[in-house]
C-alpha positions in Angstrom: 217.5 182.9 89.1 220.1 182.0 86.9 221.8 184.1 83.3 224.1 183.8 81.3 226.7 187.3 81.1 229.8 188.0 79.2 232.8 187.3 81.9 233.9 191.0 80.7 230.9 192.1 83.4 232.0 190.0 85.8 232.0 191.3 89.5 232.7 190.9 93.0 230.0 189.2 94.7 228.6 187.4 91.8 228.2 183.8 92.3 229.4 182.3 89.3 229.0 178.7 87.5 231.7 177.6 85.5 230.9 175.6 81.9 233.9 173.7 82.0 234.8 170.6 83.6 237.1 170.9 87.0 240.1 169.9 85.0 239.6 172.5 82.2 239.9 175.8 84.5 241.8 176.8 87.4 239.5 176.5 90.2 238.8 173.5 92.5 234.8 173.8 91.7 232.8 174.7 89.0 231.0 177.4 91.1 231.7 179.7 93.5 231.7 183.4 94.7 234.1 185.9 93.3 235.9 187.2 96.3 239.0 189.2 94.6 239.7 190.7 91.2 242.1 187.9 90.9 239.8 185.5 90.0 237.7 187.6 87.6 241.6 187.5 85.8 241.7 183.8 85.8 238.4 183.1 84.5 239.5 185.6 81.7 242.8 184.1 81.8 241.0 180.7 80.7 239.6 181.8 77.8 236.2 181.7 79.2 233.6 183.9 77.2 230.4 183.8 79.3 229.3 182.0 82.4 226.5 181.5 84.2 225.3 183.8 87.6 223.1 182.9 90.0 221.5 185.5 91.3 219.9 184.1 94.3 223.3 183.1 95.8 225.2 186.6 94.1 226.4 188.8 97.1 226.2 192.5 96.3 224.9 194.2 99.4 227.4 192.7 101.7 225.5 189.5 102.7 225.5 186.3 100.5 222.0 184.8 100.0 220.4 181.8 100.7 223.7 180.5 102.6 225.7 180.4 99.5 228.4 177.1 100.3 231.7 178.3 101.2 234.3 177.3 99.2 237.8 177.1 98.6 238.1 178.4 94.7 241.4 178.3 93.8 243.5 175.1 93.2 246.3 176.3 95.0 244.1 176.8 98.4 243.0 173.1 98.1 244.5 170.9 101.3 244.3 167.9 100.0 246.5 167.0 96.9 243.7 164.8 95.0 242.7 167.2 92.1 246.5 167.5 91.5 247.7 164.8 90.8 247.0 165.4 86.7 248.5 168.7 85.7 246.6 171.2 84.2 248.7 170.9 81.5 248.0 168.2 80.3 244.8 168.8 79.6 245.8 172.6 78.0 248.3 170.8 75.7 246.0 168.0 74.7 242.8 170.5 73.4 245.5 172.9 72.6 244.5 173.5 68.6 247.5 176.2 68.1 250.2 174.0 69.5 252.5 172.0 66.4 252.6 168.0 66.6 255.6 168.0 67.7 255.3 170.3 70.7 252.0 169.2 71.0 254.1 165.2 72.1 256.7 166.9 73.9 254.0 168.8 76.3 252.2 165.9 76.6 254.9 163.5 77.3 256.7 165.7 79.9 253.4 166.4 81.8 252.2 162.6 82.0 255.3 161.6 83.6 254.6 164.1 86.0 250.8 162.3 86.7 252.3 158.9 86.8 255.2 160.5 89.0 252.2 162.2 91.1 250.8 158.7 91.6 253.3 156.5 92.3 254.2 158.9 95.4 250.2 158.3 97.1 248.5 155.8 94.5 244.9 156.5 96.5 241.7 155.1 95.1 240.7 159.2 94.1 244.2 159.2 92.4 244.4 156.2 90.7 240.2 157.5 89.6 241.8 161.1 88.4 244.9 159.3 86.4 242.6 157.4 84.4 240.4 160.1 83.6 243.9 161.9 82.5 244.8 158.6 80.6 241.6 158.5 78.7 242.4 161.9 77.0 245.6 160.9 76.6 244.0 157.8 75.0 242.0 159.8 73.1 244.5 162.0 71.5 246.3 158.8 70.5 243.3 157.7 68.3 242.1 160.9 66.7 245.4 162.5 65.9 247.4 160.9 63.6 250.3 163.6 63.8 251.0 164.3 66.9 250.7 160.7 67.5 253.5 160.0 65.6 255.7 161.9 67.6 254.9 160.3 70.8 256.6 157.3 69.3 259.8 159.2 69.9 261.1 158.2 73.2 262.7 160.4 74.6 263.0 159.7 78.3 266.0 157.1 78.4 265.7 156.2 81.8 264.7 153.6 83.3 262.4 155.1 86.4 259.2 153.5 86.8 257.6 156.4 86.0 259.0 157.4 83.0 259.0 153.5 81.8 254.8 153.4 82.4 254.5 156.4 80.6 256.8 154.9 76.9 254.9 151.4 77.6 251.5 153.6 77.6 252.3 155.1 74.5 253.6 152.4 72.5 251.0 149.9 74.0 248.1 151.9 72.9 249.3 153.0 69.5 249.6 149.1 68.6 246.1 148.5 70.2 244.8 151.6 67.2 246.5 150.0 64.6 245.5 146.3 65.3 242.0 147.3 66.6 241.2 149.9 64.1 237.9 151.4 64.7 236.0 148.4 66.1 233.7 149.0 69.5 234.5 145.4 71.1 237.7 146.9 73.1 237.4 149.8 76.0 240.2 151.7 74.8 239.7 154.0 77.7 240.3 150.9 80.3 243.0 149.4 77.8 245.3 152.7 78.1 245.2 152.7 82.0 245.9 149.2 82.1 249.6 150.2 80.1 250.1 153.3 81.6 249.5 151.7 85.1 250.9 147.9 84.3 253.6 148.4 86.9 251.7 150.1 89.9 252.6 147.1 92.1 256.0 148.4 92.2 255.4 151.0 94.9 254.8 147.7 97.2 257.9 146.6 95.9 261.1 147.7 98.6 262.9 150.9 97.2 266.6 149.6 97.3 265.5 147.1 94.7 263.2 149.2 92.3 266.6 151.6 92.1 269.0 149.1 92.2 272.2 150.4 89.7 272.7 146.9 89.0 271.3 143.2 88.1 269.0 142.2 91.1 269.9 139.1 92.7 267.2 135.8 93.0 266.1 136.2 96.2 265.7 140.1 94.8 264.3 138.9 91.6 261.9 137.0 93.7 260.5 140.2 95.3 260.2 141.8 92.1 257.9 139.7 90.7 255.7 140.0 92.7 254.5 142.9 91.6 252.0 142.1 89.1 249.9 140.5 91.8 250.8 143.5 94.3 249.3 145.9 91.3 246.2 143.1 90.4 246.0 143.8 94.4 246.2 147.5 94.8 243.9 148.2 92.0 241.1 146.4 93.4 241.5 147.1 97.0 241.2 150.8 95.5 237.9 149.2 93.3 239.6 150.4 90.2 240.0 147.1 88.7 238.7 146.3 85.7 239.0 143.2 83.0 241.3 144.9 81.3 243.7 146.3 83.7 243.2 142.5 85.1 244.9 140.7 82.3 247.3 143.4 81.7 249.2 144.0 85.2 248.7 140.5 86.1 250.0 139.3 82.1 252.5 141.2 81.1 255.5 139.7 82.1 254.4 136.3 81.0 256.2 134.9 78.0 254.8 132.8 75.0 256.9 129.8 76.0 256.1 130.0 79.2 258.9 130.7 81.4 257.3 134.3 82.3 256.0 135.5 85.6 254.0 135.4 88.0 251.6 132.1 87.0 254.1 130.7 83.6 251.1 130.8 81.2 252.0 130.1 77.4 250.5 130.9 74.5 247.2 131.3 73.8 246.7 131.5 77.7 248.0 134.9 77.7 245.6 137.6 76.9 246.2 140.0 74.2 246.2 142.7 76.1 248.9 141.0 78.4 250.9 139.8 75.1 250.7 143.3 73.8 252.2 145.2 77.0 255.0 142.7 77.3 256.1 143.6 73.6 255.9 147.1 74.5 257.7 146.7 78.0 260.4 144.3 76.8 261.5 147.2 73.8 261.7 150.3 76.2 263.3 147.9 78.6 265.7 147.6 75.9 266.0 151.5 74.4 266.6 152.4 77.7 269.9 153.5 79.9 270.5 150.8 81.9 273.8 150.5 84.5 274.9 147.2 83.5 273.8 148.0 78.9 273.9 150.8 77.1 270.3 151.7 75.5 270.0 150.3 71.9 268.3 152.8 69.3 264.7 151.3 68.2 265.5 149.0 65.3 268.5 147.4 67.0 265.9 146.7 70.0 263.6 145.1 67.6 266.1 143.0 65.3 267.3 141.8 68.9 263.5 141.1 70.2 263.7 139.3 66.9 266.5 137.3 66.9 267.0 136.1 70.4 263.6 137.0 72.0 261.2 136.1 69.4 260.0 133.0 72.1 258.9 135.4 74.4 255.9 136.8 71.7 253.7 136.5 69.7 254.9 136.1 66.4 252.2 138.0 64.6 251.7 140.4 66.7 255.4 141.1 67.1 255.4 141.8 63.5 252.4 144.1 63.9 254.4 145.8 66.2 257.5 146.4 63.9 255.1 147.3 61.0 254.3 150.0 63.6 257.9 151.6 63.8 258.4 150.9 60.0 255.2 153.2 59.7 256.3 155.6 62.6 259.3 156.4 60.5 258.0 156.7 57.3 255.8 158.9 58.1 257.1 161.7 59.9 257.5 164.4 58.0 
């Protein structure tokens, strides 16, 4: 038999059902027996009002009922690293209604580096699965708010980690994807936004000495590197987390618009959108970021350079779109 009770009456013994998701509480299942007081204090803690018991399965006279499952409830008694790999705060910053745009950004920009840190380190099929699920409310926040969305536009990381770099490319990527796609239906956002937060997974195949070389890489060192789209193309399907999307955009977006990208040389209209808009967005943090051999240029240096001596690389209209985008960014913060 099953209730619903205020979690101020909340007890030991009571076999509890959560109604949040996993990622919205501090627990590795939604339900579970209550063991210790401490856990009654972090379903408070959460901001929980009322959940549901099960009486059949509760466990006041000593003996739990019907073979109630063990379980392991708290995150932090969980082996395996799987469910951690997107911070909990992410997702508290994100549906956080109290937190100000600004702080709103910087919480969510700090604590998706972290996921994409946490992936590159064991990019398993489950991970790469709970990344995109973190993605796609990152995506979300993106397209619904307009503020904080703004702010995200601010790069801040200057680096040039892999990490880091996924995690600018993912936010300017899908900020031009909302304004050029609007509200239409014909584009899984969702999809779209893993593909530019995860356009340069191949680099974990790609050897270490190379990735963090201080310096210029050399050909035969260039050679290995690009080979990563195909290593991420690769990865992401051996893992069955390839999609059409993610396809044309770790496999695309180092291809140029005159052809002399890499890894297959395709030109023009060959190269997908989603491909041509992930190399616009990867070529300007390339470019307003600390590099050994350059200094970082600020944004509209980066973009009257892209324009000036890069321009074959793009597309000219959607370059444009893209520069409309930062004319926009900075107009509009308050």
């Amino acid at each position: 038999m099953q209730k619903t009770i205020n979690t101020d009456n909340l007890k030991i013994g009571m076999y509890v059902i959560l109604p949040l998701s996993w990622y919205q509480h501090p627990f590795v299942k939604n339900e579970f027996l209550i063991r210790s007081k401490e856990q009654i204090q972090k379903i408070s803690e959460s901001g929980i009002a009322e959940v549901i018991l099960d009486t059949k399965k509760s466990n006041f006279n000593g003996e739990q009922k019907n073979r109630a499952p063990q379980t392991e409830p708290e995150k932090t008694a969980r082996p395996s690293a799987s469910r951690t790999v997107v911070p909990d705060g992410l997702l508290e910053a994100i549906h956080d209604v109290n937190l100000a745009p600004q702080e709103k950004a910087k919480a969510v920009r700090a604590h998706s580096i972290t996921m994409i840190s946490n992936l590159l380190e064991n990019p398993t099929a489950e991970n790469i699965q709970d990344v995109k699920k973190g993605i796609a409310e990152v995506v979300d926040l993106i397209l619904t708010d307009d503020d904080t969305s703004l702010y995200l536009l601010d790069i801040t990381s200057h680096d040039f980690y892999t990490y880091t770099h996924s995690v600018n490319v993912g936010f300017l990527a899908v900020s031009l994807s909302k304004a050029l796609f609007k509200k239409s239906e014909a584009h899984n956002m969702h999809e779209l936004g893993a593909g530019f937060f995860l356009h340069d997974l191949g680099k974990v195949e790609v050897d270490a000495s190379i990735i963090n070389k201080p310096g210029k890489l050399t050909e035969e060192e260039m050679a290995q590197m690009r080979q990563h789209p195909h290593m991420g193309y690769k990865l992401l399907y051996e893992t069955n987390q390839l999609t059409h999307e993610c396809k044309k955009i770790v496999l695309q977006h180092h291809e140029r618009y005159d052809g002399k990208g890499y890894p297959d040389g395709l030109e023009r209209d060959d190269i997908h959108l989603y491909g041509r808009i992930c190399s616009i967005a990867d070529v300007f943090d390339a470019l307003t970021s600390e590099r050994s051999y350059r200094q970082k240029l600020d944004p509209f240096a980066a973009l009257k350079l892209m324009k000036e001596e890069m321009i074959h690389h793009f597309h000219r209209d959607l370059f444009e779109q893209f520069v409309l985008l930062f004319k926009q960014h900075h107009d509009g913060k308050p």
